[in-house]
N, C-alpha and C positions, 0 to 999 in steps of 0.2 A: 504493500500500500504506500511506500514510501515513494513512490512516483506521484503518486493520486493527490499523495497531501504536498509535493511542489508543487502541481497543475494550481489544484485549489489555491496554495498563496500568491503563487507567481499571479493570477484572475480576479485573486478579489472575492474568492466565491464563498468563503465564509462567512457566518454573522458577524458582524462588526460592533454590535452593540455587548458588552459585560465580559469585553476581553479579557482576562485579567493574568497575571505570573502564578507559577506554581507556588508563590510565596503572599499570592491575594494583591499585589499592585496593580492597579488599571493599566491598560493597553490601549496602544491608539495607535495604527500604522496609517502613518502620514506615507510612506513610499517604500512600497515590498522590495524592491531594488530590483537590479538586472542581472538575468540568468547566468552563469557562470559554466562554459563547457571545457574549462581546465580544471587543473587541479589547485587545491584548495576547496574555501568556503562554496555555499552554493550559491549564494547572491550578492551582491557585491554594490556598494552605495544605496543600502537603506536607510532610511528615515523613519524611526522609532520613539513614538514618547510613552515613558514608565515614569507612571507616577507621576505624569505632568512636565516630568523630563525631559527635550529632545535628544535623541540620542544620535548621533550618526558614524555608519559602519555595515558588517558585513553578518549576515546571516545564514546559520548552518541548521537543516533538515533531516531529522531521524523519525523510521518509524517508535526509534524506544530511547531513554534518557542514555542507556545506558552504552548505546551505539557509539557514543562522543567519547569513552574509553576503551571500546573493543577495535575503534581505528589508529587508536593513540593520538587523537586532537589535543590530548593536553600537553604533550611531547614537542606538537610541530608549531614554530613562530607567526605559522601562517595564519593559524587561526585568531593571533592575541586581538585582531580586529573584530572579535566577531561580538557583535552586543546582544542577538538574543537565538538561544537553540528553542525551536521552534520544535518537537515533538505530537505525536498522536497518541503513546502510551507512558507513564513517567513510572518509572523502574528504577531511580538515582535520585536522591534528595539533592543532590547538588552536583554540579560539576565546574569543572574549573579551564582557565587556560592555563599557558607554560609558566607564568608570574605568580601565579596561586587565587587569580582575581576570580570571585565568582560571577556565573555568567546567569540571567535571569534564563528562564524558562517559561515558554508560551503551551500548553495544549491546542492543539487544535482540530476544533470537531469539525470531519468532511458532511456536508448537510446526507441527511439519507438520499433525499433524488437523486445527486449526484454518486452516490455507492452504488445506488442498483442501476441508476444510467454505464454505469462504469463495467458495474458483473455483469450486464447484458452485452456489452458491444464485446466484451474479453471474453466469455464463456462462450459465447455462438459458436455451433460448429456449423459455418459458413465460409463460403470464401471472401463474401462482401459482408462483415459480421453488419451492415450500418444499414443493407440493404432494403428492408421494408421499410426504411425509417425516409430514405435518401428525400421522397419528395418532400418533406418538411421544412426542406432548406429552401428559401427563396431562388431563386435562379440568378438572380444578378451577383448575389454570392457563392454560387456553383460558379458561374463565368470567370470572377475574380480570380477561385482558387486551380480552375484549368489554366489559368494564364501562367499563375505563381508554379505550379508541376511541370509544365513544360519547360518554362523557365531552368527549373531545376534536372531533366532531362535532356536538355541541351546543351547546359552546363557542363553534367558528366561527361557528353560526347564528345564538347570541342575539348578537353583537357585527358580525355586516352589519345584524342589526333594528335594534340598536343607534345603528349610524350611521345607517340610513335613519330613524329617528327623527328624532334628532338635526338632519339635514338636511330635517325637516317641522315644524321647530317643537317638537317632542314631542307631536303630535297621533297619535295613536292611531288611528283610525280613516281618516285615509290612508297613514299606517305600513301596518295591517292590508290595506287595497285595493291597494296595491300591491305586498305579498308575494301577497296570495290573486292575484292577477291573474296575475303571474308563474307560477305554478303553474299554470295553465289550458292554461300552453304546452305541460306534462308532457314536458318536456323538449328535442327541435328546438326548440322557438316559446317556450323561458322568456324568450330574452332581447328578443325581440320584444315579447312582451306587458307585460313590466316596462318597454318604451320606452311602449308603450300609453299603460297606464297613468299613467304619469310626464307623459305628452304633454298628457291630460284629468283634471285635477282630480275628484275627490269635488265638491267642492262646486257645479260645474255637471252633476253626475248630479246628485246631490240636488236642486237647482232643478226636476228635470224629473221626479223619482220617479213622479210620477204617469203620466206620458205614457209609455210601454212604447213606442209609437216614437218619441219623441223619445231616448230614451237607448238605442236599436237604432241611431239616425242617428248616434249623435253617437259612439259605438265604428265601427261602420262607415267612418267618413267619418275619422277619426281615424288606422285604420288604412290608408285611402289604397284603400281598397277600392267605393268609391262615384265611382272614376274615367270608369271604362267606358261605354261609352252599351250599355244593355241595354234592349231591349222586355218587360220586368217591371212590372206595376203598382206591385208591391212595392219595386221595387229602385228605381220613379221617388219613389216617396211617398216614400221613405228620403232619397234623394238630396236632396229639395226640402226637406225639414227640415234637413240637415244646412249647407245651405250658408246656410240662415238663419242656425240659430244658432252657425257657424263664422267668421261677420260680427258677432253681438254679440257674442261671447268672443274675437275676435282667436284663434283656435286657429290653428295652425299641424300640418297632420297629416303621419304618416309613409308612406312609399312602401311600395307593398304586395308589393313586391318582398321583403320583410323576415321574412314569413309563408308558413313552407313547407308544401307538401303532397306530396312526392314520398315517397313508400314509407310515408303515414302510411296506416292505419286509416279509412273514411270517417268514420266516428263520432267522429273525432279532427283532423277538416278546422276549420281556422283558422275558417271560418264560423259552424261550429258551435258551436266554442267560446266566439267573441266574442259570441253568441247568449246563451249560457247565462251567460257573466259579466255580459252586460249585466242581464241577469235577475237575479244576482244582486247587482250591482251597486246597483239601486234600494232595497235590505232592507239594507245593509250599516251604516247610521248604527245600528240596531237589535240586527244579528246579534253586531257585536264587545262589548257585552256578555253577550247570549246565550250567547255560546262561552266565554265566563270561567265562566258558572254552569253548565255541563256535565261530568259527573261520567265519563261511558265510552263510547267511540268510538261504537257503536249509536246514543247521542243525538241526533249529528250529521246521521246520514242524514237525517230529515226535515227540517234545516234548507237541503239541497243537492238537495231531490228537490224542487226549483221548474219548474214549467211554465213552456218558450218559446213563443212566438208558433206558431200553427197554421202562417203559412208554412211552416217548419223540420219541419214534418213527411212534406212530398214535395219536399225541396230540401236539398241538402248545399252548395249553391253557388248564385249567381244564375243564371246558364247556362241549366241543366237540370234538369229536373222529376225526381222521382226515385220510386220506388216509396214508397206510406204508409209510412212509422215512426217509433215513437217515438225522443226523443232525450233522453232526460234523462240525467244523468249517471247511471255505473254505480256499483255500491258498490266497485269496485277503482282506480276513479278520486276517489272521495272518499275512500277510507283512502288513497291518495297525499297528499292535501289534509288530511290530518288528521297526517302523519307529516311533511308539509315546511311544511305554513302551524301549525294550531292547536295544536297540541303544540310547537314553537319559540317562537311569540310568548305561549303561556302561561307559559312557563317566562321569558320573557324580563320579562315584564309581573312578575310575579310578585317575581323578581329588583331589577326598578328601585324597585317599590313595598315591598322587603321582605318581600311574603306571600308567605311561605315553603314552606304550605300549597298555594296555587298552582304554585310551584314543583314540588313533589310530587307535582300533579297532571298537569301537565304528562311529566313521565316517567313517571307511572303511565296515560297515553294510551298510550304508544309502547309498553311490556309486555302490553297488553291488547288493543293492537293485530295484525290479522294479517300475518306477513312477507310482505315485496314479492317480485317474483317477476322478478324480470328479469336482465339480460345476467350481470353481477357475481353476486349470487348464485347463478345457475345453477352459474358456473365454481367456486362453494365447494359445490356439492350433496353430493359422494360422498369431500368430503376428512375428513369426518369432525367439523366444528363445525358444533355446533347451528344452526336457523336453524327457532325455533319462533314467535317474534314481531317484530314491527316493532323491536323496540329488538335483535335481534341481527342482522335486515339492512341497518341507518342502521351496525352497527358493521361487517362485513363491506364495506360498503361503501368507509369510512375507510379499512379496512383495504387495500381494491386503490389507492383512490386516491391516498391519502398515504405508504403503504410499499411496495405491493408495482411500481405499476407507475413509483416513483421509485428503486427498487431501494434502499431503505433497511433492507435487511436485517440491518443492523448493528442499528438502532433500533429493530426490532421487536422483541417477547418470544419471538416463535414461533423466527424468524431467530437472537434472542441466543441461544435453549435449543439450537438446534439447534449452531450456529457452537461455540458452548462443551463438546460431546461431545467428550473425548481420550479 
């Protein structure tokens, strides 16, 4: 409960009338202070009057009196600031700082609304525990708090491009191949294909741009997929390039154990995909500025609607021969490509160089963008927030993964509105 009763002080949500110390002195929080997410006290610049007192200083939170010696507070300097330990259950007639000064003590009762608002949303066994509750909330404060999640989801993303930068030199254009690469995995196979890629340089595809199967062989053979002894003309011509130029690059490839296919889609077979990245893999010294100079998602598709090698049109694997079809990618697989690759790295691009304008545009991708359709939003369909474009299902998203299924329903808006009904 020692969260519940931060919530409660840090809001205000207690009665405020007949505060009083565990030693019977009136109370009166002129300013609960601010949250503290280092270490030390937990509040830091409050404003407390005992007894008529103003007091000012820092404030520390246990569920028991006794907590302020089982962490050894009275040992650490850091707490000598602190003017009142704020408890829920008082277990210690006193407690002290490092100087020997005693420090008052507040009880504080969490109202009951707020306790069974609280055992409700934490006890559900739910994936949206807030779910039946959701329309309750006004919508202009649903709006607010998709703006504030995606914010915070966009964040995350520009600063892993960030580091993957960082760790390329600040070369841009293997930054970019191996975020697009990763994304080719559309989810099982992201982390696979981000080894992929990581495994084969940009710069020995670009030696071979030209050769359509030498940069087939060299993803292939990369992903460990040109192991097999298969009677394929295709799969021997592959193989015999690959282990050439896997001997002038010194590559080292990964096991193909790594690339799954079990409950995927055919259309979404590791093959195929390495097919189509290899494809576009050869345009991509080109494409990462092309994508800076594109103004709205539609643009994009002709730059992703590349033709693979005719094999790949009666094969989804080397094995077996498969009925004619096309495979190019679909547009609900390049609007995924456009809401986790070029709309992140525009904004990020944007960000490092300052153009601001880019920046801009990059979020103005994702509102113009069509929302994604899958497991997470499904389970927000019928609770009543919108989910008209891509930038309200990157926030719904946030929303299951960072709040709802860490049960941080405290830190949510939806959770705070709901938990604060008395």
């Amino acid at each position: 409960m020692e969260t519940l009763l931060h919530y409660v002080w840090k809001y205000k949500l207690y009665k405020i009338s007949a505060l009083k110390t565990t030693d019977g002195y009136p109370v009166e929080i002129v300013d609960p202070g601010l949250p503290n997410t280092n270490a030390g006290p937990d509040f830091f610049n409050a404003k407390i009057k005992i007894n008529n007192r103003l007091w000012a200083g820092n404030v520390e939170i246990h569920s028991r009196s006794s907590d302020w010696f089982l962490h050894r507070h009275e040992q650490d300097k850091s707490y000598n600031s602190v003017i009142l330990h704020v408890i829920e259950i008082k277990n210690q007639e006193r407690i002290s700082d490092q100087n020997g000064r005693i420090i008052p003590q507040l009880i504080l009762e969490i109202p009951e609304q707020i306790k069974e608002n609280y055992e409700y949303l934490l006890k559900r066994d739910s994936a949206i525990p807030c779910k039946e509750r959701i329309r309750e909330i006004p919508t202009i404060y649903l709006s607010d708090w998709k703006n504030a999640l995606l914010t915070e989801r966009l964040e995350r993303k520009t600063t892993d491009i960030e580091t993957l930068l960082n760790e390329h030199s600040g070369d841009w254009n293997e930054t970019f191949y191996i975020i697009l690469a990763r994304n080719f995995g559309f989810g099982i196979n992201n982390d696979a294909f981000e080894r992929l890629a990581k495994s084969l340089p940009l710069k020995y595809i670009l030696k071979h741009k030209n050769s359509e199967l030498q940069v087939e062989a060299l993803f292939f053979g990369q992903a460990g997929l040109l192991e097999e002894e298969i009677d394929d003309p295709y799969f021997i011509s592959l193989k015999k390039e690959y282990r050439f130029l896997k001997n002038k690059y010194q590559l080292r490839g990964l096991e193909h154990h790594l690339f799954k296919s079990l409950r995927i889609r055919p259309n979404n077979f590791p093959h195929i995909k390495i097919a189509q990245l290899a494809s576009f893999a050869r345009t991509i010294e080109t494409l990462f500025s092309k994508i800076l100079k594109i103004e709205k998602p539609e643009e994009i598709l002709r730059f992703f609607h590349t033709k693979i090698p005719d094999y790949w049109l009666t094969h989804y694997h080397f094995e077996k021969q498969s009925v004619k079809k096309e495979k190019q990618l679909g547009n609900s697989a390049i609007n995924l490509i456009v809401i986790n690759t070029i709309s992140p790295v525009i904004i990020t691009y944007g960000k490092k160089k300052q153009q601001y304008l880019l920046v801009e545009k990059g979020i103005r991708l994702l509102s113009s963008a069509p929302p994604e359709k899958n497991s997470i939003t499904n389970l927000f369909r019928n609770t009543g927030i919108e989910n008209s474009n891509a930038s309200d299902s990157q926030a719904l998203i946030q929303l299951k993964n960072e709040y709802c299924d860490k049960k941080k329903c405290i830190f949510c808006r939806i959770g705070h509105k709901l938990l604060s009904k008395i």
